[in-house]
C-alpha positions in Angstrom: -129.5 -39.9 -36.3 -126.0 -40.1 -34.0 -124.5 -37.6 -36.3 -127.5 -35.1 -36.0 -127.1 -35.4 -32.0 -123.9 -34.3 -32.6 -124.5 -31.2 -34.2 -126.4 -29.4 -31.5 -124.1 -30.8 -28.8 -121.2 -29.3 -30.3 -123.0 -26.2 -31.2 -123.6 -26.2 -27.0 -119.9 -26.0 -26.4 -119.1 -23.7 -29.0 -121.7 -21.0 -27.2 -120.5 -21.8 -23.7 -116.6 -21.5 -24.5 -117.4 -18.4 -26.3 -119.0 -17.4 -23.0 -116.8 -18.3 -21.0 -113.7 -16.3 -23.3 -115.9 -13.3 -23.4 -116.4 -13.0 -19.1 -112.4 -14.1 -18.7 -111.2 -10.8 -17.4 -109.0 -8.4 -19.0 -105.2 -8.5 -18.1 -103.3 -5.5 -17.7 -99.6 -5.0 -17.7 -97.6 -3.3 -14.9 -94.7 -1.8 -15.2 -92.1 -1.5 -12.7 -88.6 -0.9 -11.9 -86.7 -1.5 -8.9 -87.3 0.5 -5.9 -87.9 -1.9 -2.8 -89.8 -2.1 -0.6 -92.3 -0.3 -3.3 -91.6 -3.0 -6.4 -88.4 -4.8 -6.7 -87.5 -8.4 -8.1 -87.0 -11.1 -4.5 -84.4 -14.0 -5.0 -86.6 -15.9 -6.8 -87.5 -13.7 -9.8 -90.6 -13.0 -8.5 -92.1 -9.2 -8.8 -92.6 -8.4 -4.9 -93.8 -5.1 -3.4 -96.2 -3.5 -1.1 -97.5 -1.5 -3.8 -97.6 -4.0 -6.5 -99.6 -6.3 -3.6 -101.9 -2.8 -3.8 -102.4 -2.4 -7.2 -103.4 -6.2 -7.7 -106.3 -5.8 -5.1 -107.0 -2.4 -6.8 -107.5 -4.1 -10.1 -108.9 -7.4 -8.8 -112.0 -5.4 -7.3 -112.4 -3.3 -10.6 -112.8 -6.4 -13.0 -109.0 -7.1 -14.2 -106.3 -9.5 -13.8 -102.9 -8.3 -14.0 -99.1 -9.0 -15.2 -96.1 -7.6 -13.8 -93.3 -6.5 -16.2 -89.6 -5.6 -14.2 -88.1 -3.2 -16.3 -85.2 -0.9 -16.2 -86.6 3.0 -15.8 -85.5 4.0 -19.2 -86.9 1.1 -20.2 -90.1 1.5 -18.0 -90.5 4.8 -19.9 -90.6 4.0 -23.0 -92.5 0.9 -23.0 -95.5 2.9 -21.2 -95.0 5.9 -24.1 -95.6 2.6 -26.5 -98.0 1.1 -25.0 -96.4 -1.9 -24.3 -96.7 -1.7 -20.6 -100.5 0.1 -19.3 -100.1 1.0 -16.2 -96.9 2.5 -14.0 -97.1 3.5 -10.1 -95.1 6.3 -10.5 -94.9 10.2 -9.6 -96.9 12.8 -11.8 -95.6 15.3 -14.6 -92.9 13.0 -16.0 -91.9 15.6 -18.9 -91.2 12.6 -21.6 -94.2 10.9 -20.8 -96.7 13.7 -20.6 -98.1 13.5 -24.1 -98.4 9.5 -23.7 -100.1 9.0 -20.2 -103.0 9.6 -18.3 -102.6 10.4 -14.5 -105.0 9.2 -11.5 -106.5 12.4 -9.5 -105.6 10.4 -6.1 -101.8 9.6 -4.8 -101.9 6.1 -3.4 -98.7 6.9 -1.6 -95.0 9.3 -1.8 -91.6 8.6 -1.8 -88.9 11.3 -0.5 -85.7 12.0 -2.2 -82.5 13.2 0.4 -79.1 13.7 0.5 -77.8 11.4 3.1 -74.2 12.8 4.2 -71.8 11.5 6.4 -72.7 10.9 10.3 -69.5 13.1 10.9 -70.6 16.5 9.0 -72.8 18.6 10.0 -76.5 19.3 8.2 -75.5 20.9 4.8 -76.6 24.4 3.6 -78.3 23.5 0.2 -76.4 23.9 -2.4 -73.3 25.6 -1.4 -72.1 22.1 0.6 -72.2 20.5 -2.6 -69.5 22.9 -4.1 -66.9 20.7 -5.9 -68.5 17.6 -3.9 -68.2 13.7 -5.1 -71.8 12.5 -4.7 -72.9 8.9 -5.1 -75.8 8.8 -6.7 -77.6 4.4 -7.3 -77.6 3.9 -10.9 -80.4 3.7 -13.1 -82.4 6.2 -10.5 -83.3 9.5 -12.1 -84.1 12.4 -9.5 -86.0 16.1 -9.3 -85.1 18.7 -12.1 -84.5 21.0 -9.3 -81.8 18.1 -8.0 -80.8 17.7 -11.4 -80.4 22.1 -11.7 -77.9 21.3 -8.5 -75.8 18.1 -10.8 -75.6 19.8 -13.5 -74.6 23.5 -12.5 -71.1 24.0 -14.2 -70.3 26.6 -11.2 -71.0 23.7 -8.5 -68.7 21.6 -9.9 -70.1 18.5 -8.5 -68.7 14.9 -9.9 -71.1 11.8 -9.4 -70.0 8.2 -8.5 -72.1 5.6 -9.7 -73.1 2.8 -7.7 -74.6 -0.5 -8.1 -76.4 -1.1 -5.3 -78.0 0.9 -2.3 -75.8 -1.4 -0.2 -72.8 -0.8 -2.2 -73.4 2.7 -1.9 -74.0 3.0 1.8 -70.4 1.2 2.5 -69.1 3.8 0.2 -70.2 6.8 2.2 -69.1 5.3 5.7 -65.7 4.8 3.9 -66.1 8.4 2.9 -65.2 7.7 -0.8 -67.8 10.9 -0.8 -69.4 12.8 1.5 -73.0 12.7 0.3 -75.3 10.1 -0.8 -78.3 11.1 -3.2 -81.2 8.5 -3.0 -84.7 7.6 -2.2 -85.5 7.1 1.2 -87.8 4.1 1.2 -85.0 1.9 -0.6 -81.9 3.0 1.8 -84.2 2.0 4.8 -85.5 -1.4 3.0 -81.7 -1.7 2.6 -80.3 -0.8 6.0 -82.8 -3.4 7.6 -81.9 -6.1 5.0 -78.2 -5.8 6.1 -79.3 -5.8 9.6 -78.0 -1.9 10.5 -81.3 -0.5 10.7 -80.2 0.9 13.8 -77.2 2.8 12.4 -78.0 6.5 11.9 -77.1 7.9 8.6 -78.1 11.8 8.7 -80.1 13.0 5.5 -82.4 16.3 4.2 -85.1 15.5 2.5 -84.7 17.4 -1.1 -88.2 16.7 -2.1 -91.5 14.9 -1.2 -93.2 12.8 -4.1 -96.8 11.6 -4.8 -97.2 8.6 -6.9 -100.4 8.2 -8.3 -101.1 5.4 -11.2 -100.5 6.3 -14.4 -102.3 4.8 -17.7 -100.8 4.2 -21.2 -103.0 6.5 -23.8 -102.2 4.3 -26.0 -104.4 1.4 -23.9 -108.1 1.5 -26.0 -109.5 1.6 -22.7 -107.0 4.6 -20.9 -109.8 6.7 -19.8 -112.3 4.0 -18.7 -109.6 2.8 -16.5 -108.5 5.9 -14.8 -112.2 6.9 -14.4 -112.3 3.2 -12.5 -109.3 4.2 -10.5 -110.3 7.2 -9.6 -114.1 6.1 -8.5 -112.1 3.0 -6.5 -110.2 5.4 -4.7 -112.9 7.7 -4.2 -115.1 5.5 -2.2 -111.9 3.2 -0.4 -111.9 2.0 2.8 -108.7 0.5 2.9 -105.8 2.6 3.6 -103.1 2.5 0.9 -99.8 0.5 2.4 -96.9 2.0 4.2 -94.0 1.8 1.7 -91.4 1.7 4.7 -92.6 -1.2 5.7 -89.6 -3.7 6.1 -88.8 -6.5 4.5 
């Protein structure tokens, strides 16, 4: 008689951990690369970022939980053309990932690419400055194919220095180991208040404005159920999307 009890009471916790399993939400993965104050790595490891802090209220509301993955951009790329990362908060019309991805309708916010120059020059005149120019350029960035029309014209004859670090790349242009400075402006400003010369005027023009928008693996089962959720989300918002030059 003990033995039959058992049956039905084991049967009981079978159904409700099968339950519970089946309502656990799904998890997504997000890829991102570094590009404070947007997503970057802090000193403990951890995956920081006003927009990763957005996606993870975007998703929480629409029924998932969700993993961040740091990853170099070439990396980045090619793990969201696999599958292997889902989602990317990123800019539109990426030309190697247009026949793997599925694009939101809505930009959640833009980043601006400009060629910082030294304090002492005048504005440039675009591209004729660069003519036979040293420009620093962050490694691992990649930039506009218009930008990339300027880098790579043989009658420009522009040469680019690699640099490790926003902050190793700002010291190099006040040393004027170049006079021009290709980057992103939300990182150089995250930067410049992280060293504490947020004050310090470093004179730019602003090559090119960027939407970023969130962009879906195809190769997720779900792709288009998700950006149709995205979309709908961001169709009926309240909340503002955050200010990625907020500092750090």
């Amino acid at each position: 008689m003990k033995n039959l009890l058992l049956y039905p009471t084991a049967l009981l916790f079978s159904l409700l951990a099968t339950l519970l399993y089946a309502q656990e939400p799904e998890v997504l993965i997000i890829g991102h690369d570094d590009f404070p104050p947007i997503a970057y790595i802090d000193e403990l490891g951890q995956s920081q970022g006003t927009l990763l802090i957005y996606a993870q209220q975007v998703f929480s509301e629409l029924g998932y939980t969700v993993k961040f993955r740091p990853l170099p951009s070439a990396r980045l790329y090619r793990e969201i053309a696999t599958g292997q990362v889902h989602i990317w908060m990123g800019a539109k019309g990426k030309s190697e990932l247009k026949d793997h991805v599925l694009e939101s309708t809505h930009a959640i916010s833009q980043i601006n690419l400009a060629l910082y120059y030294h304090p002492d020059l005048s504005p440039p005149v675009l591209p004729a400055a660069l003519q036979d120019q040293k420009i620093i350029a962050i490694r691992g960035f990649s930039y506009w194919e218009n930008v990339n029309a300027w880098l790579n014209d043989e009658a420009l004859n522009t040469q680019l220095i690699p640099a490790s670090s926003h902050a190793s790349a700002i010291a190099m242009l006040l040393k004027r180991r170049s006079n021009f400075l290709l980057s992103y402006q939300e990182p150089m400003q995250f930067t410049k208040n992280k060293l504490g010369i947020d004050k310090l005027s470093i004179p730019s023009v602003i090559l090119k404005q960027i939407p970023i928008s969130f962009i879906v693996s195809k190769h997720h089962p779900n792709a288009a159920n998700i950006v149709q959720a995205i979309d709908g989300y961001l169709d009926k918002a309240t909340a503002e999307p955050p200010n990625t030059e907020k500092e750090p």
